[in-house]
PQR file with spaces between the fields and no chain letter, atoms N, CA, C, O and H, PARSE charges and radii, in Angstrom:
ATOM       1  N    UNK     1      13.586   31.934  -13.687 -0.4000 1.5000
ATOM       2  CA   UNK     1      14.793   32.737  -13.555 -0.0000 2.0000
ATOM       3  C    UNK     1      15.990   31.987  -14.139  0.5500 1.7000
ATOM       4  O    UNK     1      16.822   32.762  -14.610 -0.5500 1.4000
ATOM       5  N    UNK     2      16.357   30.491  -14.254 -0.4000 1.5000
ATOM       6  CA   UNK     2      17.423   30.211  -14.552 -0.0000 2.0000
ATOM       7  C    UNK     2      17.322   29.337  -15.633  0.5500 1.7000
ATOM       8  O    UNK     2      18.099   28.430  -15.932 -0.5500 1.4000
ATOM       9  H    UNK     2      15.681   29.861  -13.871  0.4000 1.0000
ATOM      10  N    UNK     3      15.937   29.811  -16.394 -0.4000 1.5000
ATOM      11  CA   UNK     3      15.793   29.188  -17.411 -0.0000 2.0000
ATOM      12  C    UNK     3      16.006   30.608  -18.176  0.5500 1.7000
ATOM      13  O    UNK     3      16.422   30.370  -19.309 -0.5500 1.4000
ATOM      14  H    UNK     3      15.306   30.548  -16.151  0.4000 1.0000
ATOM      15  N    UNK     4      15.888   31.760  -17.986 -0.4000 1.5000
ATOM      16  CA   UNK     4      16.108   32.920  -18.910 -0.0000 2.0000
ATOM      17  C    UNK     4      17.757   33.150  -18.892  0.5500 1.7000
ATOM      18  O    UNK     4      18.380   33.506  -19.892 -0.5500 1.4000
ATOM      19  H    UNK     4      15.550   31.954  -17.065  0.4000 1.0000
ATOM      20  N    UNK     5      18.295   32.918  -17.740 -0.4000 1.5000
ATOM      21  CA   UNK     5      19.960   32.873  -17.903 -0.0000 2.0000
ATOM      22  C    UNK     5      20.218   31.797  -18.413  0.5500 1.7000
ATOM      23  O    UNK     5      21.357   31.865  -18.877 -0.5500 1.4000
ATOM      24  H    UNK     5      17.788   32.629  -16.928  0.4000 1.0000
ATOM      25  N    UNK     6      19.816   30.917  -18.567 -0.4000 1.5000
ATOM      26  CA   UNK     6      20.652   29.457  -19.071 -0.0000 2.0000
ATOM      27  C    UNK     6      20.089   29.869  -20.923  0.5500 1.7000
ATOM      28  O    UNK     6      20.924   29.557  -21.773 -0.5500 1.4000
ATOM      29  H    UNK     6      18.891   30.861  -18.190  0.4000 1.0000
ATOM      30  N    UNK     7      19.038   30.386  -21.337 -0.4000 1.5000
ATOM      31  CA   UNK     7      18.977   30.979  -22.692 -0.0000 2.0000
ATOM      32  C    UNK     7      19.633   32.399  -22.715  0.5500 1.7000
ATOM      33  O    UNK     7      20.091   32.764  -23.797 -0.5500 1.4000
ATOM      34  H    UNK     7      18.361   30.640  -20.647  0.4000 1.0000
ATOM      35  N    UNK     8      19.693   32.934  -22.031 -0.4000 1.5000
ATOM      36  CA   UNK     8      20.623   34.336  -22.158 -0.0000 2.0000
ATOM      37  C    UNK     8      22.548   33.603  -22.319  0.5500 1.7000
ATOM      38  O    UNK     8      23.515   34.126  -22.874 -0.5500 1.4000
ATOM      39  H    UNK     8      19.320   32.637  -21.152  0.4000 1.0000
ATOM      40  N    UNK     9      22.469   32.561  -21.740 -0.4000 1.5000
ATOM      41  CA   UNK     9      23.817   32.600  -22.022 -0.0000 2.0000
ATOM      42  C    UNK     9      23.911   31.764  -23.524  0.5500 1.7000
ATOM      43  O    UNK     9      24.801   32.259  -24.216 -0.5500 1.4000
ATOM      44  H    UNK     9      21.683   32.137  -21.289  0.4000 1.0000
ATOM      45  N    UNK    10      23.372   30.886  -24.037 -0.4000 1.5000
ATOM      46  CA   UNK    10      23.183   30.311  -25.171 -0.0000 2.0000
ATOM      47  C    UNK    10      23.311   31.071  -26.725  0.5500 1.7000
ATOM      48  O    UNK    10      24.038   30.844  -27.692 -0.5500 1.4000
ATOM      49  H    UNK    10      22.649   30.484  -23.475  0.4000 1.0000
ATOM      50  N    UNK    11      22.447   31.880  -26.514 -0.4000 1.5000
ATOM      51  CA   UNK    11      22.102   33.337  -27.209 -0.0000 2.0000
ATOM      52  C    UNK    11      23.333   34.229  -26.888  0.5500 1.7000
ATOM      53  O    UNK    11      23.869   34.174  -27.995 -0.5500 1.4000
ATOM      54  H    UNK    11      21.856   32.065  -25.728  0.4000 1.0000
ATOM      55  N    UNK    12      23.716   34.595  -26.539 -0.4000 1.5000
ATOM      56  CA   UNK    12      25.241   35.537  -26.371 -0.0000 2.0000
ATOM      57  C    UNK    12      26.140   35.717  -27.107  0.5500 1.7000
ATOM      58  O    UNK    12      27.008   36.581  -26.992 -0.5500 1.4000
ATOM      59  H    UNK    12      23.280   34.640  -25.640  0.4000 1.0000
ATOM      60  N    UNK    13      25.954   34.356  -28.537 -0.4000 1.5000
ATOM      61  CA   UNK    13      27.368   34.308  -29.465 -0.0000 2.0000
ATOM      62  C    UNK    13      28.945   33.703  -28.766  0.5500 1.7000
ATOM      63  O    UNK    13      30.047   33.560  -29.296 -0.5500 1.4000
ATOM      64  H    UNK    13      25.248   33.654  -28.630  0.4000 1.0000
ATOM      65  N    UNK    14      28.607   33.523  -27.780 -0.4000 1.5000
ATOM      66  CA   UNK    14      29.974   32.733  -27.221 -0.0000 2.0000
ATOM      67  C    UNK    14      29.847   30.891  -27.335  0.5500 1.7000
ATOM      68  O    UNK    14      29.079   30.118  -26.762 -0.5500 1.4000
ATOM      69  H    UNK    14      27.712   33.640  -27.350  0.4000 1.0000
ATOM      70  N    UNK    15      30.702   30.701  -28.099 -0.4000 1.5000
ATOM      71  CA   UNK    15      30.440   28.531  -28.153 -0.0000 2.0000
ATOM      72  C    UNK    15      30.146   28.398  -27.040  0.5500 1.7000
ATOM      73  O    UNK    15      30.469   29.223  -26.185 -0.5500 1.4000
ATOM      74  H    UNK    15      31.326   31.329  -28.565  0.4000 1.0000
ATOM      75  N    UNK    16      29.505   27.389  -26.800 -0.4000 1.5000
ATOM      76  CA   UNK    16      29.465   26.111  -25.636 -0.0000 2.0000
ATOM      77  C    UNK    16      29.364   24.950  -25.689  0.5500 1.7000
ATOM      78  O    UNK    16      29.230   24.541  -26.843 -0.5500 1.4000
ATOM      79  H    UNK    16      29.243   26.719  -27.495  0.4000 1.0000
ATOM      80  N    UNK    17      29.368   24.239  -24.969 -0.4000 1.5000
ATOM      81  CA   UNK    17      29.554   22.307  -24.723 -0.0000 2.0000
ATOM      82  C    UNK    17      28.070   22.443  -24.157  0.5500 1.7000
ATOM      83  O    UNK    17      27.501   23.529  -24.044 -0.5500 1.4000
ATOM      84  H    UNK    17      29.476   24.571  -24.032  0.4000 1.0000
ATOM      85  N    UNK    18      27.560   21.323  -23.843 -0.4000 1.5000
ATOM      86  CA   UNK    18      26.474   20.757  -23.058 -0.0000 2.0000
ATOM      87  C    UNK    18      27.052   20.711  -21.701  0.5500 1.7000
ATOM      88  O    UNK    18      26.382   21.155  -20.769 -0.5500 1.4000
ATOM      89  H    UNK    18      28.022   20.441  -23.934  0.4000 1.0000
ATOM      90  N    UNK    19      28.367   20.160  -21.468 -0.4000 1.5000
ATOM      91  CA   UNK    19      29.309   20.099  -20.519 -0.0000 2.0000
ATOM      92  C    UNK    19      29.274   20.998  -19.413  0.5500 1.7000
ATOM      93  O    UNK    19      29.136   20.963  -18.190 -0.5500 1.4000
ATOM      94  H    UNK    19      28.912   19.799  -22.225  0.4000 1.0000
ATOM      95  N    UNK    20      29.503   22.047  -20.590 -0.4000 1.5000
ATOM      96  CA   UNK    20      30.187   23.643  -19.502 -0.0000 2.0000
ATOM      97  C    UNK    20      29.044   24.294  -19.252  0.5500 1.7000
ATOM      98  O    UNK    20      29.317   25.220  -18.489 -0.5500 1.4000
ATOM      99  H    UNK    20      29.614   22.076  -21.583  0.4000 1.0000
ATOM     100  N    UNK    21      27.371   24.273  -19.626 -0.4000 1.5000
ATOM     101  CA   UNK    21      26.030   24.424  -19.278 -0.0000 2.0000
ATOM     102  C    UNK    21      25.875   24.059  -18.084  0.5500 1.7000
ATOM     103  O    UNK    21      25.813   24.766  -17.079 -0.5500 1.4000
ATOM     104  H    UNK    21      27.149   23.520  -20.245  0.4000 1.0000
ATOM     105  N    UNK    22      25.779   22.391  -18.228 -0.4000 1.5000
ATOM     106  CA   UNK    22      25.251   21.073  -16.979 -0.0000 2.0000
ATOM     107  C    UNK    22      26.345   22.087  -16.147  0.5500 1.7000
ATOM     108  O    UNK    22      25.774   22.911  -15.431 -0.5500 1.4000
ATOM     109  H    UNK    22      25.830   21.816  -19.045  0.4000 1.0000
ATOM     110  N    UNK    23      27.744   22.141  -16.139 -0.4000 1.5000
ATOM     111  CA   UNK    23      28.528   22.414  -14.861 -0.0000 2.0000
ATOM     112  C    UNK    23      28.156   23.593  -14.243  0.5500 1.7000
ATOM     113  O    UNK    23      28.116   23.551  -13.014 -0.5500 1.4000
ATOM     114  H    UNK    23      28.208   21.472  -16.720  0.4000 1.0000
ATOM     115  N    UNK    24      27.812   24.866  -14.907 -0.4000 1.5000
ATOM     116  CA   UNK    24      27.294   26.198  -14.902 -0.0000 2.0000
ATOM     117  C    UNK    24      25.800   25.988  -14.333  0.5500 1.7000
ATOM     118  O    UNK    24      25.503   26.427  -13.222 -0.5500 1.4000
ATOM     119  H    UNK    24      27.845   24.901  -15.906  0.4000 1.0000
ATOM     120  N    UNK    25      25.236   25.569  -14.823 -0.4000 1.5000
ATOM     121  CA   UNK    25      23.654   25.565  -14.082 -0.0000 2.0000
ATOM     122  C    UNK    25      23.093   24.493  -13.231  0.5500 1.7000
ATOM     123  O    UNK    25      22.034   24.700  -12.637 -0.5500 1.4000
ATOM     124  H    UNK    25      25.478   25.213  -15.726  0.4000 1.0000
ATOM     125  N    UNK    26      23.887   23.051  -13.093 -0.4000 1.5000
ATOM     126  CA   UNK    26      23.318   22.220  -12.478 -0.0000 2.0000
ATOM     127  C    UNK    26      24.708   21.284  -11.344  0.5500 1.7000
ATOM     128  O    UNK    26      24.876   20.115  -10.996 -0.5500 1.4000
ATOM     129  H    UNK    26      24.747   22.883  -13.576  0.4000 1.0000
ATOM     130  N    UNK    27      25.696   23.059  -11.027 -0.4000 1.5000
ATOM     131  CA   UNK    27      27.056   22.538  -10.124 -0.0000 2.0000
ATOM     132  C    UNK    27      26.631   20.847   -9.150  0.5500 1.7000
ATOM     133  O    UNK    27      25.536   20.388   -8.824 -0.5500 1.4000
ATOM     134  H    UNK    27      25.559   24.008  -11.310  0.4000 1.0000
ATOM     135  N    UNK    28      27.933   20.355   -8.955 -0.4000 1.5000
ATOM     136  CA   UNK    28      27.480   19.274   -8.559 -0.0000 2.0000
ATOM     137  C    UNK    28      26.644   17.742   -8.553  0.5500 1.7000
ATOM     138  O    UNK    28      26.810   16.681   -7.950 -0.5500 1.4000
ATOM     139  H    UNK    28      28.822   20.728   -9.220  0.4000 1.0000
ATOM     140  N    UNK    29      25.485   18.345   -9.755 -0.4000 1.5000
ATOM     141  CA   UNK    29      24.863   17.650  -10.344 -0.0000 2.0000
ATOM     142  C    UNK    29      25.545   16.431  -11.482  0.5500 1.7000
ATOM     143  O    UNK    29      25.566   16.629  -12.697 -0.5500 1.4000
ATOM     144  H    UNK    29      25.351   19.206  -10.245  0.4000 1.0000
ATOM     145  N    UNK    30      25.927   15.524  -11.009 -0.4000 1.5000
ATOM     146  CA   UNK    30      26.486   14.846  -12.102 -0.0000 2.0000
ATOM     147  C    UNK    30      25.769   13.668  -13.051  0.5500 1.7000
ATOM     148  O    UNK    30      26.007   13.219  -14.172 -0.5500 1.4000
ATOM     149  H    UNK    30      25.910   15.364  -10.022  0.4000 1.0000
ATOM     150  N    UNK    31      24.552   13.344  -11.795 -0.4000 1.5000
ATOM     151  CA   UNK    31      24.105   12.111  -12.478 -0.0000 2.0000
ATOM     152  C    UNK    31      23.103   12.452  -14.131  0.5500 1.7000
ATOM     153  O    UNK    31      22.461   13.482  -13.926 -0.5500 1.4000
ATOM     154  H    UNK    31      24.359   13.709  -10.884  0.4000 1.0000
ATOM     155  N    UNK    32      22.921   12.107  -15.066 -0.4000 1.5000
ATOM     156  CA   UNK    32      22.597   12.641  -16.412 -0.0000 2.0000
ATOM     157  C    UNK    32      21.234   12.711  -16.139  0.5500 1.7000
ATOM     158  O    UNK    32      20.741   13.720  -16.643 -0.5500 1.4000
ATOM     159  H    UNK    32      23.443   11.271  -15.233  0.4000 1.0000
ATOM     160  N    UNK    33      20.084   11.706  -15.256 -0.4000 1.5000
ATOM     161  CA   UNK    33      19.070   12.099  -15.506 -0.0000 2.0000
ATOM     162  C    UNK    33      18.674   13.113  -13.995  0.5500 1.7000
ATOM     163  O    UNK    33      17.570   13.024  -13.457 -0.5500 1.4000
ATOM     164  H    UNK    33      20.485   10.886  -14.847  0.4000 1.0000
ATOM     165  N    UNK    34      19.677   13.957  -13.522 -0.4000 1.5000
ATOM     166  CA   UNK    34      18.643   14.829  -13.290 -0.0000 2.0000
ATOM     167  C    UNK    34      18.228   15.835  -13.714  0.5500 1.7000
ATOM     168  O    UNK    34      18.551   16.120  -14.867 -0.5500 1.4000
ATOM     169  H    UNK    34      20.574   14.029  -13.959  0.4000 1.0000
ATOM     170  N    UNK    35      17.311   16.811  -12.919 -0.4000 1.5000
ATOM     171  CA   UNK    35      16.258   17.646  -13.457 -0.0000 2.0000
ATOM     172  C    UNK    35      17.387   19.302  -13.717  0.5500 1.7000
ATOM     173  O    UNK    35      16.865   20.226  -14.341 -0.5500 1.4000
ATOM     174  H    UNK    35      17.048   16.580  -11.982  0.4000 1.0000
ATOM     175  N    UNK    36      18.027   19.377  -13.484 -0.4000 1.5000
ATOM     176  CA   UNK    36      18.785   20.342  -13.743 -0.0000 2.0000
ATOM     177  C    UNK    36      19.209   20.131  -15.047  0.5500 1.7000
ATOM     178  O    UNK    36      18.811   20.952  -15.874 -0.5500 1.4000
ATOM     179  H    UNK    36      18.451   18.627  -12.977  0.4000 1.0000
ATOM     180  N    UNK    37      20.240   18.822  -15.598 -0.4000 1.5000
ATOM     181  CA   UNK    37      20.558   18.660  -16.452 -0.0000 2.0000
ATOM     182  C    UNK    37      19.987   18.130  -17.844  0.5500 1.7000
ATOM     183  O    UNK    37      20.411   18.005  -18.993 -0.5500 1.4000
ATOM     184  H    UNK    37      20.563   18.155  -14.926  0.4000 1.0000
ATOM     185  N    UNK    38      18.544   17.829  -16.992 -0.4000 1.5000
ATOM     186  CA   UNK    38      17.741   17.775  -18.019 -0.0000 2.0000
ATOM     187  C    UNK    38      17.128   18.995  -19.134  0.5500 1.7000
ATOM     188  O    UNK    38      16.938   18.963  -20.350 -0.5500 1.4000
ATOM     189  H    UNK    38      18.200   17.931  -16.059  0.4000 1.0000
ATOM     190  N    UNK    39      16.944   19.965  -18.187 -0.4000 1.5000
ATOM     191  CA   UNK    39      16.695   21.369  -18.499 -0.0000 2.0000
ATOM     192  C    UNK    39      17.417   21.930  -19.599  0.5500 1.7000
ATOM     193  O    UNK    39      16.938   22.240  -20.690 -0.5500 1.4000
ATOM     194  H    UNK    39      17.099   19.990  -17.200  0.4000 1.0000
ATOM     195  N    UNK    40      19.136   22.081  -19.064 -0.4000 1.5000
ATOM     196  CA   UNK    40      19.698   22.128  -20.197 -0.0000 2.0000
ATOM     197  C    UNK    40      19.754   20.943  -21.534  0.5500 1.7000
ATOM     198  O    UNK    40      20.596   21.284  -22.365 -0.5500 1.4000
ATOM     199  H    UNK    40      19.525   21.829  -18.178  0.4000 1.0000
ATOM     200  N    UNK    41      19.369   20.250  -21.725 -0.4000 1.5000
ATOM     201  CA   UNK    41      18.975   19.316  -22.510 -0.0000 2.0000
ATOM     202  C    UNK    41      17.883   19.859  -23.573  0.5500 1.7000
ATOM     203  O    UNK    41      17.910   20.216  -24.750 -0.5500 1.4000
ATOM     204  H    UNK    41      18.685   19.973  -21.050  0.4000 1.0000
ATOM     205  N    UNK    42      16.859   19.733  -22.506 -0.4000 1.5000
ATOM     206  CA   UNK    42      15.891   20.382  -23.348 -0.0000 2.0000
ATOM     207  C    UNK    42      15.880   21.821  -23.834  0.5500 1.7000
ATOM     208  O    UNK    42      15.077   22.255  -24.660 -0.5500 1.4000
ATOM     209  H    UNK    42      16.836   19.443  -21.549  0.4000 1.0000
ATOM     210  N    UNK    43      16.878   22.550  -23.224 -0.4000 1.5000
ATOM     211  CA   UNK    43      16.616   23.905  -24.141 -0.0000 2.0000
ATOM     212  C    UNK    43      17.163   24.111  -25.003  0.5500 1.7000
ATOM     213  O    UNK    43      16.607   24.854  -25.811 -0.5500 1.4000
ATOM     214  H    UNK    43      17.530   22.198  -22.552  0.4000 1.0000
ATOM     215  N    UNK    44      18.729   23.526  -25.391 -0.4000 1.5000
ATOM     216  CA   UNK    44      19.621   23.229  -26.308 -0.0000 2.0000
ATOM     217  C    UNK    44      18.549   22.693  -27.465  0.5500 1.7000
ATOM     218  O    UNK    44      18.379   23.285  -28.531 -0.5500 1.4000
ATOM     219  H    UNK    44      19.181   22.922  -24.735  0.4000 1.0000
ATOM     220  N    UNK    45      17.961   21.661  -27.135 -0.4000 1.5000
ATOM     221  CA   UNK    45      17.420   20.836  -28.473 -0.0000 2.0000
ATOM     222  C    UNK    45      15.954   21.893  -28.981  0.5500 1.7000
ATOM     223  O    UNK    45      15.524   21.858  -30.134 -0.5500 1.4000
ATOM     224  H    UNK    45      18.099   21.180  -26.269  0.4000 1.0000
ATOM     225  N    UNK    46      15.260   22.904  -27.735 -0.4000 1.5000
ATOM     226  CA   UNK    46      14.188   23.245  -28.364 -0.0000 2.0000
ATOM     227  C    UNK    46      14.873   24.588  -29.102  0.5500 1.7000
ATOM     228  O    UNK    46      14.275   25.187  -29.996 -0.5500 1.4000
ATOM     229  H    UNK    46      15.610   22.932  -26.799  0.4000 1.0000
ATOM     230  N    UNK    47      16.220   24.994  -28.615 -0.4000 1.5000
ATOM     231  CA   UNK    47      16.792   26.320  -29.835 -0.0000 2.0000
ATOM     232  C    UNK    47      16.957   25.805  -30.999  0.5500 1.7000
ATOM     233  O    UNK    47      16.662   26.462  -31.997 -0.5500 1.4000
ATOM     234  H    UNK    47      16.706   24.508  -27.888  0.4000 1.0000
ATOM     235  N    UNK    48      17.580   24.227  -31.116 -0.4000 1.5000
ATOM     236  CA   UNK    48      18.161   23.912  -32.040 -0.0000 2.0000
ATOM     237  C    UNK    48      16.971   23.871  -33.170  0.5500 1.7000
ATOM     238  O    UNK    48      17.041   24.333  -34.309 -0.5500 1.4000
ATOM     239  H    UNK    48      17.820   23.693  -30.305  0.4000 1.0000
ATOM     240  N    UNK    49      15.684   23.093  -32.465 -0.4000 1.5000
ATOM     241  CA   UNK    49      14.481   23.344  -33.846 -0.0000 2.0000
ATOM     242  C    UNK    49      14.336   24.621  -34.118  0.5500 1.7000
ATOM     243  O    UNK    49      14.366   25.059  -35.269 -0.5500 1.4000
ATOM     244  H    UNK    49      15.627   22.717  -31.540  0.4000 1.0000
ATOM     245  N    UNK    50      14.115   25.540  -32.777 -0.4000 1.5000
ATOM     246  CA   UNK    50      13.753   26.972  -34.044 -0.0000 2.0000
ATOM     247  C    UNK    50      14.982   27.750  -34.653  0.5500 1.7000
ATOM     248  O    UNK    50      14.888   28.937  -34.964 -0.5500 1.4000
ATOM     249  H    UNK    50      14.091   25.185  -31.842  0.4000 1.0000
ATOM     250  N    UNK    51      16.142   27.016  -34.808 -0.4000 1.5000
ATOM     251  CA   UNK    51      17.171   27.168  -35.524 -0.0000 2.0000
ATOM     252  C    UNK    51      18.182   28.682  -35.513  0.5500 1.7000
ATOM     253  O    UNK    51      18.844   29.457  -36.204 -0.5500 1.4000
ATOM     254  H    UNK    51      16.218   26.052  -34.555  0.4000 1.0000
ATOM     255  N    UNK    52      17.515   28.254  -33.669 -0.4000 1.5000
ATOM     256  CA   UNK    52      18.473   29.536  -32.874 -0.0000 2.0000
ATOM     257  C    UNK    52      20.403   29.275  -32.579  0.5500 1.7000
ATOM     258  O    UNK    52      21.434   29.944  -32.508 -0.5500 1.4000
ATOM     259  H    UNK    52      16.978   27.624  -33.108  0.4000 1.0000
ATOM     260  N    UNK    53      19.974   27.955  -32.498 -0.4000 1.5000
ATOM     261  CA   UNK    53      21.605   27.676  -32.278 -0.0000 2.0000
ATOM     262  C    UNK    53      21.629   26.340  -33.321  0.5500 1.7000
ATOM     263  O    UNK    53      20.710   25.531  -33.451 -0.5500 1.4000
ATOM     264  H    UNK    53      19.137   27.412  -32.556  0.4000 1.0000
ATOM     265  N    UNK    54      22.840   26.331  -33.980 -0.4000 1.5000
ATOM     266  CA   UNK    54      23.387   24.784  -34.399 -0.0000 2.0000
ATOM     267  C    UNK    54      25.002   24.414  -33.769  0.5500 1.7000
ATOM     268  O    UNK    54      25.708   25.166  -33.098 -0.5500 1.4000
ATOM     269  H    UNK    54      23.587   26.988  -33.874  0.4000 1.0000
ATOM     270  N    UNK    55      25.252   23.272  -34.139 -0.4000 1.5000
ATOM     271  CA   UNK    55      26.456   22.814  -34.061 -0.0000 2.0000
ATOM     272  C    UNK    55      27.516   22.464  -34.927  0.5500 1.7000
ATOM     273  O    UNK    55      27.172   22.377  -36.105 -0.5500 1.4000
ATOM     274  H    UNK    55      24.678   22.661  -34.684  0.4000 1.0000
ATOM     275  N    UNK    56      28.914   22.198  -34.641 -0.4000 1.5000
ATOM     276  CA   UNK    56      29.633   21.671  -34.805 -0.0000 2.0000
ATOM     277  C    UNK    56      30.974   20.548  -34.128  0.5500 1.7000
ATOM     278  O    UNK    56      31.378   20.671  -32.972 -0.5500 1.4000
ATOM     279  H    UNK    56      29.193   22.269  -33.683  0.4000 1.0000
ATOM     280  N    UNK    57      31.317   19.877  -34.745 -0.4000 1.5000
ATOM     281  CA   UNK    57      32.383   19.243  -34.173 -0.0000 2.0000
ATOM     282  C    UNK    57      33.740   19.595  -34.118  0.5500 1.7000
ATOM     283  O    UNK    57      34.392   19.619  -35.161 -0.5500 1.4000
ATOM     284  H    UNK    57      30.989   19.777  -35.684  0.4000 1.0000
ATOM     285  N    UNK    58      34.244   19.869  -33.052 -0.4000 1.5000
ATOM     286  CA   UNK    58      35.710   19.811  -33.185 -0.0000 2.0000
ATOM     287  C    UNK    58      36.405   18.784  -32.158  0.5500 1.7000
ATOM     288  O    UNK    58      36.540   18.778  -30.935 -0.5500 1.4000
ATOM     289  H    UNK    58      33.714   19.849  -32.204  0.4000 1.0000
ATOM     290  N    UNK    59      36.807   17.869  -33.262 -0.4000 1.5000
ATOM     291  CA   UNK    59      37.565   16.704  -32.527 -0.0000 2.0000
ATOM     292  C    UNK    59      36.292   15.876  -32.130  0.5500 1.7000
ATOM     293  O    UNK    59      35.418   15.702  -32.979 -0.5500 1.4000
ATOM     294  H    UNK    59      36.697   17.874  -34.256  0.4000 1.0000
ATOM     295  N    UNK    60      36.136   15.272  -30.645 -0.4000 1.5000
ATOM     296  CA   UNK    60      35.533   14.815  -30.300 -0.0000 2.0000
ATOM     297  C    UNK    60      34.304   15.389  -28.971  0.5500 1.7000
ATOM     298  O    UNK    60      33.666   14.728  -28.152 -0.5500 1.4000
ATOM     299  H    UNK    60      36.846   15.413  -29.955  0.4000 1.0000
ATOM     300  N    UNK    61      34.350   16.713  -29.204 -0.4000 1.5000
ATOM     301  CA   UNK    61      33.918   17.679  -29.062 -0.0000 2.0000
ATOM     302  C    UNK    61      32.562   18.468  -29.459  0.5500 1.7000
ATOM     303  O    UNK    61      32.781   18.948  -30.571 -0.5500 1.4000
ATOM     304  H    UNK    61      34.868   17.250  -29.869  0.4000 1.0000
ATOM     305  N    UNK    62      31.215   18.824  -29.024 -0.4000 1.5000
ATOM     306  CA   UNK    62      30.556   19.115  -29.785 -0.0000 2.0000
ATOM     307  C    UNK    62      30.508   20.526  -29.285  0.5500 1.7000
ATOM     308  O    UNK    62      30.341   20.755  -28.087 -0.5500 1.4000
ATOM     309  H    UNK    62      31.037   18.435  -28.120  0.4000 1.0000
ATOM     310  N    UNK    63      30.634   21.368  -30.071 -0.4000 1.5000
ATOM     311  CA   UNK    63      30.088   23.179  -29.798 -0.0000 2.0000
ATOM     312  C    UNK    63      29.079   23.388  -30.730  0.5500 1.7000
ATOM     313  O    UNK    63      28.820   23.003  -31.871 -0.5500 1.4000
ATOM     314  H    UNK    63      30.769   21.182  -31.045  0.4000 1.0000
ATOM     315  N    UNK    64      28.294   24.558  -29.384 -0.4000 1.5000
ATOM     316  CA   UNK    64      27.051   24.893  -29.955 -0.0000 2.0000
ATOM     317  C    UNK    64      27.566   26.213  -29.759  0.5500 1.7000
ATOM     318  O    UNK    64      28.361   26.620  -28.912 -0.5500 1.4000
ATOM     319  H    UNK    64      28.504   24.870  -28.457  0.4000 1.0000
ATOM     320  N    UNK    65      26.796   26.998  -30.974 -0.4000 1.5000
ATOM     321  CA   UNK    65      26.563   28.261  -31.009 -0.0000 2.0000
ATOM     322  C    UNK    65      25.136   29.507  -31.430  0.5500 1.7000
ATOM     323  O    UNK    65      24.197   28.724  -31.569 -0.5500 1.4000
ATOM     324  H    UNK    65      26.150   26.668  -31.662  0.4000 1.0000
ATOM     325  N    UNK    66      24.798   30.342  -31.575 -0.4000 1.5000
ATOM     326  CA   UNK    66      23.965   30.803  -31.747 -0.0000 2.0000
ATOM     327  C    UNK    66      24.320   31.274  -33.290  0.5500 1.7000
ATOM     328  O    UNK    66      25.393   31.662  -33.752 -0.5500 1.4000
ATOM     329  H    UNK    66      25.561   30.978  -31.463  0.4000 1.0000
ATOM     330  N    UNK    67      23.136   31.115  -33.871 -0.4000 1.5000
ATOM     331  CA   UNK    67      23.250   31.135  -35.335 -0.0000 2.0000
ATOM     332  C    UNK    67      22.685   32.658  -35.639  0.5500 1.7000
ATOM     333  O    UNK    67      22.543   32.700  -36.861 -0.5500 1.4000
ATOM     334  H    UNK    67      22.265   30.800  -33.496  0.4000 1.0000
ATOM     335  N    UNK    68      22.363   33.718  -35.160 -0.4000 1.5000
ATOM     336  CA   UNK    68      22.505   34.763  -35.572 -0.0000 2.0000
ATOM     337  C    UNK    68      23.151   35.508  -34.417  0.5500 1.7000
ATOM     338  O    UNK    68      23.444   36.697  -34.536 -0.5500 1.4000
ATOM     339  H    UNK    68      22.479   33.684  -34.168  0.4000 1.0000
């Protein structure tokens, strides 16, 4: 279930951070290796191979977006 919303929101065409994900799906969760924030980790990087989402930089900043 909150692996189809955490790709439903990815997929949507709206930017995101890794940031505003981890805070959105894994509240509270701050430490990097847990399993919440791992999740978003890994789904970011498995869109990014099938070249569902890429990135850019602004500033020091990274946004991801959905590429179609």
């Amino acid at each position: 279930m909150k692996t189809e919303k955490l790709v439903a929101r990815m997929l949507n065409g709206e930017p995101f951070t890794y940031g505003d994900l981890a805070r959105k799906f894994a509240p509270g969760k701050t430490e990097a290796h847990h399993d919440s924030n791992r999740l978003v980790d890994r789904m970011i990087q498995k869109l990014r191979r099938k070249g569902l989402i890429a990135f850019k930089r602004e500033g020091g900043k990274v946004i991801w977006q959905a590429t179609a």
